[in-house]
LOMI-430396 format. One record per residue: x, y, z of N, C-alpha, C in turn. Coordinates in steps of 0.05 Angstrom, whole numbers, plus 5000, padded with zeros to 4 digits. Layout:
residues N
XYZXYZXYZ ...
//
This chain:
residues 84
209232247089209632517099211732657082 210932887071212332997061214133277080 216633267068217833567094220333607073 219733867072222033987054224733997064 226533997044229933927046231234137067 229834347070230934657085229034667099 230534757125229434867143230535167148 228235387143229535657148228835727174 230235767183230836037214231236187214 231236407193231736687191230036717206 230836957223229837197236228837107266 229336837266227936717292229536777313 229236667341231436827366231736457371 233436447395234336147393232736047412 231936207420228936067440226635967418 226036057393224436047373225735817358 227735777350228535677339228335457342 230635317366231535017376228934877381 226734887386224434717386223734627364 224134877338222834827309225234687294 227434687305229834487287229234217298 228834137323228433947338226133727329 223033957319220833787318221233737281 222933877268223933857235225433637234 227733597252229433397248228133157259 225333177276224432797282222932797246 221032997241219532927215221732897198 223932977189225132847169226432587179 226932467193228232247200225332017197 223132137209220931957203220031897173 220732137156219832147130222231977111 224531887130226831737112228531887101 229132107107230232337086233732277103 235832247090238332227097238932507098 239232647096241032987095239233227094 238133387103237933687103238533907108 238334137100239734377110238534537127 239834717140238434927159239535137152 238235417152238835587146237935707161 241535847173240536007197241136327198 243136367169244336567167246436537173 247436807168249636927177250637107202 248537307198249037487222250937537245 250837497265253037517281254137237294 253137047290253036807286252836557313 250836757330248836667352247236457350 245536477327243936187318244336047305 247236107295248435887275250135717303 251635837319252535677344251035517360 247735697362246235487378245135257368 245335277337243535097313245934767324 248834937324251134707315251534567352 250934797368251334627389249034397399 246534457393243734307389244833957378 245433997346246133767338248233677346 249333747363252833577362251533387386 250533137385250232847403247432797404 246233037383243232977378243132737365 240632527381240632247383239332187342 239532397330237932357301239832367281 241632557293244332687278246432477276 247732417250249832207243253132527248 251932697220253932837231253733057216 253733327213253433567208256033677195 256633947180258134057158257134397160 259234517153258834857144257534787114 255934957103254734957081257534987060 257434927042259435007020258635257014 261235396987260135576988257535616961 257335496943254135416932251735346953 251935276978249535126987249635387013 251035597014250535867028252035867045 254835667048257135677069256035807092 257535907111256835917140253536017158 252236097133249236077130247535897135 248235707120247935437124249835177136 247834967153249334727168247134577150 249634327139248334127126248933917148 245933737152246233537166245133247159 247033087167247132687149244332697168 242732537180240832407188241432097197 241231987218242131797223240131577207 241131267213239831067192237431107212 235530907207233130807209234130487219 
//
């Protein structure tokens, strides 16, 4: 199975969203992948809070980060992937 490193959420509402980070983060954990990003923006920073409150004790999630600022800082949440 292949699933790319980013997950974008631009423009999505967090009802749209949290299902498609949810059903992203089982396929990368199935596909073996240790870390990916989400990109949720910037904006007013509604779906970047609902992205970070989602993963915090999500059973997949080892542990999550603000993007740097190369990898799109508060735009982006980079997240470890738990082992296998």
């Amino acid at each position: 199975m292949v699933v790319d490193a980013e997950l974008d959420l631009h423009a999505h509402t967090v009802d749209e969203a949290l299902p498609r980070l949810n059903d992203y983060l089982y396929r990368a954990f199935m596909a073996g992948m240790s870390s990916v990003r989400i990109n949720h923006g910037k904006g007013m920073g509604i779906l970047r809070q609902a992205v970070r409150r989602e993963l915090k004790g999500h059973t997949l999630v080892c542990s999550f980060r603000r993007g740097d600022r190369w990898e799109g800082g508060e735009g982006v949440t980079v997240v470890e992937l738990a082992e296998h």
